[in-house]
N, C-alpha and C positions, 0 to 999 in steps of 0.2 A: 379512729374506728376502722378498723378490716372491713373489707370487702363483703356485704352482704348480699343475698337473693331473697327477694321474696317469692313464695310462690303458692297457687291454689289450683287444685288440680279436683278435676273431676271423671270418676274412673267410667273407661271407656267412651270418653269424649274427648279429651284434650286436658291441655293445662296452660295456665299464663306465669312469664315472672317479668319480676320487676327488679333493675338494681337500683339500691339502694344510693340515693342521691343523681339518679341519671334516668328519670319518666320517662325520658325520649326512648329507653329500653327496652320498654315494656314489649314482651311479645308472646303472640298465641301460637302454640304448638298443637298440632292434630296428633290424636292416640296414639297412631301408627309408632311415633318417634319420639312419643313421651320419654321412654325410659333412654331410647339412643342420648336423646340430646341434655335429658340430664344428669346422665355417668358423664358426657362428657366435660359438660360446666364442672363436675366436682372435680374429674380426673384436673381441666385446666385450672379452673382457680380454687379449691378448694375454699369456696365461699361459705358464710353464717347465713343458712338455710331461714329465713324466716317464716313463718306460718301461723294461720289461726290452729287451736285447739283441735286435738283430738283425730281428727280423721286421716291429717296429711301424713304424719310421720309411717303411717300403718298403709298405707297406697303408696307410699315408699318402696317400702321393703319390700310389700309383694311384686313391685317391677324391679327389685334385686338391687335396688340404692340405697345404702346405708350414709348416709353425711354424715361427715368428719364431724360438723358442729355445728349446731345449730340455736335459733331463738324460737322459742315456744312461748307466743304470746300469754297462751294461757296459764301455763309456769310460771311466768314471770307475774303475773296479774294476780295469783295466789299470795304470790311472795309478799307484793305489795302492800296488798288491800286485807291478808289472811282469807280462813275458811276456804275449802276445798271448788267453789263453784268458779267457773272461768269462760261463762257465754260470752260470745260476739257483743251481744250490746251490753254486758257489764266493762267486757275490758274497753272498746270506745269509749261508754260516760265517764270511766275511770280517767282517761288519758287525758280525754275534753272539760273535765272538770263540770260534768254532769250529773246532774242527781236519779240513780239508776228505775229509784223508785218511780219517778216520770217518762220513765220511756214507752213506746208506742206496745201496744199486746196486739197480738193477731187476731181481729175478729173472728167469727164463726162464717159457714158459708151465708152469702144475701142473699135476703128472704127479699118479702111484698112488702114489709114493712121497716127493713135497711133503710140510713139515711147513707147511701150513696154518694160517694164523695169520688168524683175522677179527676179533680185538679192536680192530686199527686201523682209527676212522671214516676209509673212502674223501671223505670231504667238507672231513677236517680237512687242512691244507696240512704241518702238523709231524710228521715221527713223536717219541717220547717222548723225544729226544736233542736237540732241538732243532734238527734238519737241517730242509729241505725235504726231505718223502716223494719216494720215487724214482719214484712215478707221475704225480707232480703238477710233478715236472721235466720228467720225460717227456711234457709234452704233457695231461695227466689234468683241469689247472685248467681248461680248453676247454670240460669236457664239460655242463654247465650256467650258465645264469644266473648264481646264485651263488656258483657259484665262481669263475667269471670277475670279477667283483665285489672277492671276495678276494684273487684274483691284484692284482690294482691298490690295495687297501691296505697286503701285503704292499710293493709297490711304493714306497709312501711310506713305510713304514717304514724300510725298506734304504737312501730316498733320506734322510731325518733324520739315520740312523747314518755314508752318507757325510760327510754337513756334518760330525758328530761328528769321525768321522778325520783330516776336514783339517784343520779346526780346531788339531788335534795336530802336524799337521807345522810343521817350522822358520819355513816362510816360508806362513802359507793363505790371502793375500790370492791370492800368484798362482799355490799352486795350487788355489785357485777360479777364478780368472782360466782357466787351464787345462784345469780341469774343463768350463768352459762351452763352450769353441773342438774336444778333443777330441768332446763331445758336437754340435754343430755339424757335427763333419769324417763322424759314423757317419751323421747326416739326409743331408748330404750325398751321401754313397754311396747310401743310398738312391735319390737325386734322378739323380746320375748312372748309376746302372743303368737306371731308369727311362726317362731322355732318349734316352740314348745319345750314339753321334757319328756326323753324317754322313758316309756315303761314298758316293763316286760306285762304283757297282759295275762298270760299261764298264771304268773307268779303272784299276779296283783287278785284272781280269783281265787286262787287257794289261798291263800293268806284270809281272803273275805268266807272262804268257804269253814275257816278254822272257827271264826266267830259265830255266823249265823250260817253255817247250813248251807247247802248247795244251792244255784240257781232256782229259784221259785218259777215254777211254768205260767203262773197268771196270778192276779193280784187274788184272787181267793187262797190259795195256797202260802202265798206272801204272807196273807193275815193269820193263817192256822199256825206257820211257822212262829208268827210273833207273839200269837197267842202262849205257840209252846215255852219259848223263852220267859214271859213272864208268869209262868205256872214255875218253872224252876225255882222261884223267889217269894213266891206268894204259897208254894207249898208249905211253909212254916208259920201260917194265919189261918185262924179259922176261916173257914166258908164263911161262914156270917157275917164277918170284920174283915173283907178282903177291900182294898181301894188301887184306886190308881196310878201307879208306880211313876207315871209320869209328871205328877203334880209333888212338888218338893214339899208342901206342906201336910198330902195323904203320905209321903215318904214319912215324915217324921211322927207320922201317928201310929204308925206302922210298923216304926222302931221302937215307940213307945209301948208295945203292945209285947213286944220280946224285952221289956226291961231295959230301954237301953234310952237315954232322956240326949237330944242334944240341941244348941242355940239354932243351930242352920246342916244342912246336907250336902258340903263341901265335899269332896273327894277327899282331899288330906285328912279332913277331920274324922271321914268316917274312916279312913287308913289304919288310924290309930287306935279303933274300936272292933278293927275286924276279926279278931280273938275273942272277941266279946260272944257273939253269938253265931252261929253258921247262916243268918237270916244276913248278915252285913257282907260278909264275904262272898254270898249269892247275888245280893246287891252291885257291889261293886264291878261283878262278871258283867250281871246284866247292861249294868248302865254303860261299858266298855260296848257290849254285843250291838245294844242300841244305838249309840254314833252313830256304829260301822254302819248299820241296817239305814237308818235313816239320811245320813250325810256322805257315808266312804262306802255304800254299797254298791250291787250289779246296776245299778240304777246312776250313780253317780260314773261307773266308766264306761256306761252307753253313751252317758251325756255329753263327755268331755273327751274321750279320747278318740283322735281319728283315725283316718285308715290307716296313715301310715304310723301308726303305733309311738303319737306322741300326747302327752297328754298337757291339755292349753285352758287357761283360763283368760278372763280381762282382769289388765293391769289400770294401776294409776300411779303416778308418778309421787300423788300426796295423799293422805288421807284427812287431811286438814284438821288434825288435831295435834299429833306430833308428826309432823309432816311426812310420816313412813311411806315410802314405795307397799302400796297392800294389789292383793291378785285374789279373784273369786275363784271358784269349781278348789274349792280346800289345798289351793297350793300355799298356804300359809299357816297353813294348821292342822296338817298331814298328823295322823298318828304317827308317831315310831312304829309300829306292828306291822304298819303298811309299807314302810320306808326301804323294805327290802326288795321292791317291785318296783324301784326305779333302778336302772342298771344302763350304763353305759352302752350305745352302741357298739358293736362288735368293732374293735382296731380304734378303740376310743377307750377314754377314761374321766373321771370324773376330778377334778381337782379343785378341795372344797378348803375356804379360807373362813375363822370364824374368830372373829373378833374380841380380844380377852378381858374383860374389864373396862367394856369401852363406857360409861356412863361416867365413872369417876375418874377418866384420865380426859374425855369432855372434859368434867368439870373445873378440874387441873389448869385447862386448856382458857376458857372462858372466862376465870374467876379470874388467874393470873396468880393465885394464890404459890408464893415457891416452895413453900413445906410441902404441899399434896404434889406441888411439880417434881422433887427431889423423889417423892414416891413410885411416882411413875416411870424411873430407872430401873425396878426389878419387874420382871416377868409376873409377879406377884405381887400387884401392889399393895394388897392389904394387909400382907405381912409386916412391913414398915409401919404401914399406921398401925397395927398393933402393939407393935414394939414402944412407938410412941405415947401411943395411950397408955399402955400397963395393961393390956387388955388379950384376949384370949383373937386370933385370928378372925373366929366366925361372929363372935361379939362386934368386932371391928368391921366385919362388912355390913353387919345388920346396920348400926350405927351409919354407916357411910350411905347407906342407901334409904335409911330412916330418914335422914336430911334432907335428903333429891325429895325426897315423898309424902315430907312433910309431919312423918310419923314422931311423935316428943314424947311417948310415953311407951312403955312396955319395957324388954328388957333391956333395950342398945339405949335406953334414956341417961342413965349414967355415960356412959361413953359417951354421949351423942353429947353433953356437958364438955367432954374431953376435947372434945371436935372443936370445939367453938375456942377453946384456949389455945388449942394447937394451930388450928389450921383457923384463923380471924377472918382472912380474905376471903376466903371459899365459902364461910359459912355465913358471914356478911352479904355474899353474894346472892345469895338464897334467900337469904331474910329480906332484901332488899326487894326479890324480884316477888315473893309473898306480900309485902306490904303493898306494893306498888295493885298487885293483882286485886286482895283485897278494897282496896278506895274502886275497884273497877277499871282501871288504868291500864287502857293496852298495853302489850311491850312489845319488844323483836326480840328476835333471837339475834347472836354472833351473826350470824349470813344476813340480818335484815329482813328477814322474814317476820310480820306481822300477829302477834299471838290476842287474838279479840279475849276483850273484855269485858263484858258491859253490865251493866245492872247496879253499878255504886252509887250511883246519888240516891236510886229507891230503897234502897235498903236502909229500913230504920235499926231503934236501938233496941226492937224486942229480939227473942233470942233465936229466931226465925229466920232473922236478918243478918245476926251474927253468924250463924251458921252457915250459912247461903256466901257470908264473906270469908270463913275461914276457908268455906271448901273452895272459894278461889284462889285464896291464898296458894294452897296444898296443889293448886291444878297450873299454877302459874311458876311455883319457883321450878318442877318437875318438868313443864313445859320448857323453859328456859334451856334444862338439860336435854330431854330428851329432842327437841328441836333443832339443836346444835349436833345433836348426835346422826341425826335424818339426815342433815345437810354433810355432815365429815361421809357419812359411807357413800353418799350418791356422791359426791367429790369420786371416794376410793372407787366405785364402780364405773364413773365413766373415765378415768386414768386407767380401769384395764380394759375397758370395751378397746379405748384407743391402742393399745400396747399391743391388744391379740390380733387386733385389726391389724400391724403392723408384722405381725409374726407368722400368721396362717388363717387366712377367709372361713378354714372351718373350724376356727377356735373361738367359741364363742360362750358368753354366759349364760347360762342357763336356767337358774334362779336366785333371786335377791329374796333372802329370809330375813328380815332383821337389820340381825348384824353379821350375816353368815352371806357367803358369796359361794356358789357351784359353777366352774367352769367346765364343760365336754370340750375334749381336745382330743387331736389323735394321740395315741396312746405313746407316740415316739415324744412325744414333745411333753409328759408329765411332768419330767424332772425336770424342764427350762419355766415351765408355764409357775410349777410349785415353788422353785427361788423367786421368778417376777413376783407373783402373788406379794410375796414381803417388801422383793425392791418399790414396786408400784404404791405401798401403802405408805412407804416414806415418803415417795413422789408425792403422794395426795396431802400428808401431812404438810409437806413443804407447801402446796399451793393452797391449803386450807388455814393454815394457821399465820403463814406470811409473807412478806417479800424475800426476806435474808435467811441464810444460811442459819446466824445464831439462831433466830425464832422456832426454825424448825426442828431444833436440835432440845427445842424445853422438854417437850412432851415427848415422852418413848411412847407408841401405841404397838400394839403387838397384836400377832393372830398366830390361830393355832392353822397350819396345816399339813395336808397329808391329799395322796395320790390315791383313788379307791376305784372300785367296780362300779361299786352298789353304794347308794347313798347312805344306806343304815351303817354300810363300814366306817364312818367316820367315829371317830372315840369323840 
């Protein structure tokens, strides 16, 4: 094991660390010299940063420390156990082999009628069960020197007992491997809130200005404005039969009313109807204008953007379902319309890498399967399995993503027959991790990350029940992929945090979409950062998929990239 630090730092007081296997270590630093003393630790030993969840990697960076590498208790405590939640006293019970549902809750303030209990030392971190005390979750470890101190050997202790765990699982090479890139993905977050993303704000109000209308001076006007918008829409219903546009079930009575019958009020669906009657295609304006109004308006870049003209949300590192990196204040679900209001710093560039078919060269990856591996040699891999099928290219991806999704019926169903002859491994693979999901049977992903399952033993044999198990089915083999796919890009994103880090302190990532990676770099260094971009991704290939050269040589993954201004320049 490398050299590691633990450490718990409380802003504007101090911090303590502990090295790892050496208590005698332990020491308290005053504010003053927090950040001196640990640039230096990184600068000298470049040690594995330990820490509880959440708040330490982000009081990092704002004292201008970025570590090399780090252990995120709470990352790794995801990885384990699954689901997104990673408090102090779950990852303790977890390590102590405790039952989290029995840990101590923080009473309310004591009243006259409190049974008052002072036998437990407020200094000690355990109460007599072996929990972490509920005050010392609570924020309690803060309130001195010492215990802060404590808090950071607790730290190491929790981090030992992790090793211990993995150790345990099937495969703990790579969920260490794992462990490490999860821990990586929560600094990151950190670092991305921190930064932010530029936007031009001129550009970001006219853009919002094209949708709904100028700046509203008070929320009365705000409401005549939306009033107005939805009179453009509802001018084609009588007065008497007008309803509320914002309910999808008045939507479709509404359509019903212009002749126009449909199962549900999709976007696509209504796409395809919007020659139908000029009442759809006013629709679809509006429902565009309303987003912006409600979610991407003047109101959203009050919220989010600061003075220096970057706009920042809160990250996570997981979303606990397919482990994605997800960011609030709409930086994951930007319109395109808007995407033209993110622009480069001036003497800066944007260089944006986005991943080409990455679900089915996962799957390639995972299954082991060599027919889909032999696929993932062309920039296009769905052209091959088309070839192979007898099948029409876009048939072929329906087909291939039907299976991730569970989907056996419609038009890739035929194909989807083709798949199972051709590619046996891959599609075995699927079926296996469905079945498995189905009985209610957790599983892990590749990295060893934890995919919960539960509910099979109550599930009877009415069709309530069945239902309830295919849709785990359908949520498990997809999990499978999309899981494996969470873990390969936070792999690819901390191999280039690390790489930019070595290249230039102001070259930094700037947003994790997906499967899409935006770097800001000075503008001289485009063309070095956009060749990395593809070297770094074999790098992550290599450290994701295996020890040796051959292994990383199965799977081609590929990205698209390009050097831009403006984020919307990206093809």
């Amino acid at each position: 094991m490398s050299a590691s630090v633990a450490v718990a730092l409380v802003p504007d007081v101090g911090a303590a660390i502990v090295h790892v296997g050496a208590p005698e270590t332990a020491r308290w630093i005053e504010w003053p010299d927090v950040a001196t003393v640990l640039a230096q630790i990184e600068a000298d030993e470049r040690p594995r940063w330990v820490w509880w969840p959440h708040d330490t990697p982000r009081a990092l960076v704002a004292l201008g420390v970025r570590p090399a590498r780090c252990w995120d208790l709470g990352a790794v405590h995801r990885m384990l156990v699954g689901g997104w939640r990673s408090s102090p006293t779950a990852i303790w019970a977890t390590c102590h082999d405790l039952d989290v549902a029995t840990a101590p809750r923080r009473a309310g303030a004591p009243d006259l009628f409190s049974d008052h209990d002072h036998a437990a030392d407020p200094d000690e971190p355990l109460d007599p069960s072996g929990h972490v005390s509920a005050e010392w979750a609570a924020g309690a470890w803060r309130d001195t020197p010492e215990r802060v101190t404590r808090w950071a050997a607790l730290a190491v202790e929790c981090f030992l007992e992790q090793h211990r765990l993995i150790d345990q699982l099937g495969a703990p090479t790579i969920a260490l491997a794992t462990s490490h890139s999860e821990s990586a993905a929560e600094q990151l977050c950190g670092e991305l809130e921190h930064d932010g993303l530029p936007i031009d704000l001129v550009v970001a109000e006219h853009l919002i200005a094209e949708f709904i209308g100028r700046r509203p001076a008070d929320a009365h006007e705000a409401a005549t404005f939306a009033a107005e918008r939805d009179e453009a829409v509802l001018r084609h219903i009588p007065v008497d039969q007008r309803l509320d546009l914002r309910n999808p079930a008045n939507v479709k009575a509404l359509l019903r009313r212009v002749g126009i019958e449909v199962s549900d009020t999709r976007a696509w669906r209504l796409e395809e109807l919007r020659d139908q009657h000029p009442f759809v295609d006013d629709l679809l304006v509006w429902r565009k204008a309303e987003r912006v109004s409600t979610t991407f308006g003047y109101g959203w870049l009050d919220a989010n953007v600061g003075a220096d003209g970057r706009l920042r949300g809160q990250w996570s590192g997981s979303d606990g379902a397919a482990g994605r990196m997800t960011a609030t204040a709409g930086l994951h679900n930007m319109p395109a319309d808007l995407r033209p209001a993110i622009v480069a710093e001036p003497g800066f560039v944007f260089v944006r890498a986005d991943l080409g078919q990455i679900e089915p060269r996962i799957l390639a990856a995972v299954s082991g399967d060599p027919a889909l591996t032999i696929a993932t040699n062309e920039a296009d891999m769905y052209a091959p399995v088309a070839s192979r099928l007898g099948v029409s290219r876009d048939l072929a991806k329906v087909a291939v993503l039907g299976a991730m999704y569970g989907q056996t019926t419609g038009k890739g169903a035929e194909a989807l027959r083709g798949l199972e002859t051709n590619y046996p491994i891959a599609m075995r693979y699927l079926s296996d991790a469905a079945r498995q999901a189905e009985g209610g049977n957790d599983l892990r992903t590749r990295g060893g990350r934890l995919v919960r399952m539960g509910g099979g033993d109550s599930d009877g044999p009415d069709s309530d029940g069945r239902s309830r198990a295919a849709a785990r089915g359908r949520y498990g083999r997809n999990a499978m992929v999309q899981g494996a796919a969470a873990e390969f890009f936070k792999t690819w994103a901390a191999v280039v945090r690390a790489r930019l880090a070595s290249l230039d302190d102001r070259a930094r990532i700037a947003l994790c979409l997906h499967d899409e990676l935006v770097v800001h770099v000075p503008e001289e260094l485009g063309g070095d950062v956009s060749h990395g971009l593809d070297d770094w991704l074999q790098e992550a290939a290599y450290r994701w998929l295996g020890s040796s050269a051959v292994d990383a040589a199965v799977v081609r993954f590929v990205a698209d990239v390009s050097v831009i201004s403006r984020w919307s320049d990206a093809k």
